[in-house]
Each structure stands twice: as structure tokens, then as C-alpha cells.
C-alpha positions as CSV (number, residue, x, y, z in Angstrom):
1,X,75.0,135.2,119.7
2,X,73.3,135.4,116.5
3,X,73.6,132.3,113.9
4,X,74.4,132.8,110.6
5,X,71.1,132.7,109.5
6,X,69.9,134.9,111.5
7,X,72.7,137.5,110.0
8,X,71.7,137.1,106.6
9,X,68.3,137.6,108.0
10,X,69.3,140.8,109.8
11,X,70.9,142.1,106.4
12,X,68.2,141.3,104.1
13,X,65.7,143.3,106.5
14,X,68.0,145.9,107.0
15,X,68.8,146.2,103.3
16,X,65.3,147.1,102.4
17,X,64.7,149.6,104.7
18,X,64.3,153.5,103.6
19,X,65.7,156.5,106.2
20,X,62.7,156.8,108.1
21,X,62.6,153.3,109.2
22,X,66.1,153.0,109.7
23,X,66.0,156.0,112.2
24,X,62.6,154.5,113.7
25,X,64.6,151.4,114.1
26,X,67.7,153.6,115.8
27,X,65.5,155.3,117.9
28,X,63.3,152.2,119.7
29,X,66.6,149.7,120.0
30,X,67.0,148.7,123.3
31,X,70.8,148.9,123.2
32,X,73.1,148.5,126.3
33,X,74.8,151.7,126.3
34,X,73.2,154.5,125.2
35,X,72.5,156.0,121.3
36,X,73.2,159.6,121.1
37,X,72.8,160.5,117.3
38,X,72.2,163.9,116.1
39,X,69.2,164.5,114.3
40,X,71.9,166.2,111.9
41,X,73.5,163.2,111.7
42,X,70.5,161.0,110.9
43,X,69.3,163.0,107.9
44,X,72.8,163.8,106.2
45,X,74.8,160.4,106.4
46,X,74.2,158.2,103.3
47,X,71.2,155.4,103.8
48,X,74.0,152.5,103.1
49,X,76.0,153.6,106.1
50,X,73.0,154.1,108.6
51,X,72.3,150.6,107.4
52,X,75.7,149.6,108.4
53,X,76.0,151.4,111.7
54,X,72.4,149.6,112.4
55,X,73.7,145.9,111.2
56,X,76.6,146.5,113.2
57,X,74.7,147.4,116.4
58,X,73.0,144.5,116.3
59,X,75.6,142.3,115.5
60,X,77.7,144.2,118.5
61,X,74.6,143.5,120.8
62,X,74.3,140.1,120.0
63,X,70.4,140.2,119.3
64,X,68.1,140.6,116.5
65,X,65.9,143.6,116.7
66,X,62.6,142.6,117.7
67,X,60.9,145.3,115.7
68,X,61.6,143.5,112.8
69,X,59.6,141.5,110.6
70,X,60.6,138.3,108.4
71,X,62.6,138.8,105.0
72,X,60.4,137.6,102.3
């Protein structure tokens, strides 16, 4: 399970992330069942919910991505 810490972490880093990392990030997450988004899909859905759908993988995972880097 993730601490709270490591949430607002997750957030901040997913916050400042344009659509190509955001797919990137989609595309190499290790998740437990599999990730089947169009390409369609990935280029016409706003930026804030990809960022949402991504936090909310994570969170449903219960692990921090380890492609990401520290907030500053």
C-alpha cells in the first residue's frame, strides 16, 4: 500500500507530466491485468483525465511507478 506521502508524491509527478510522457508511462507500467488503450483514445482524451486514469492505476495497483523520478 502506498503512504500518504508517497500519494502526494505520485500526484505532484503525475501533475507535471505532458501527453507523451503520460502515454510512455501507460505504455511501460507493469500492471496486473492488462492495458488495452486505443491509440485513438490516448491522443483525444483531455491530459487531466489521462492523469487521472494514470494516478488511479497506481493507486489501484498499490505501487509507485518505478519510472518515475522525485518531485522537486
Amino acid at each position: 500500500m502506498l503512504a500518504s506521502d508517497q500519494v502526494d508524491e505520485l500526484i505532484c509527478l503525475v501533475a507535471g507530466m505532458d501527453r507523451p510522457q503520460i502515454v510512455d508511462h501507460f505504455t511501460a507500467y507493469n500492471a496486473s491485468f492488462p492495458l488495452d488503450f486505443s491509440d485513438e483514445f490516448l491522443t483525444t482524451v483531455s491530459l487531466e483525465k489521462l492523469r487521472h486514469i494514470f494516478v488511479a492505476l497506481c493507486l489501484q495497483q498499490q505501487r509507485f511507478p518505478e519510472t518515475l523520478t522525485a518531485c522537486a
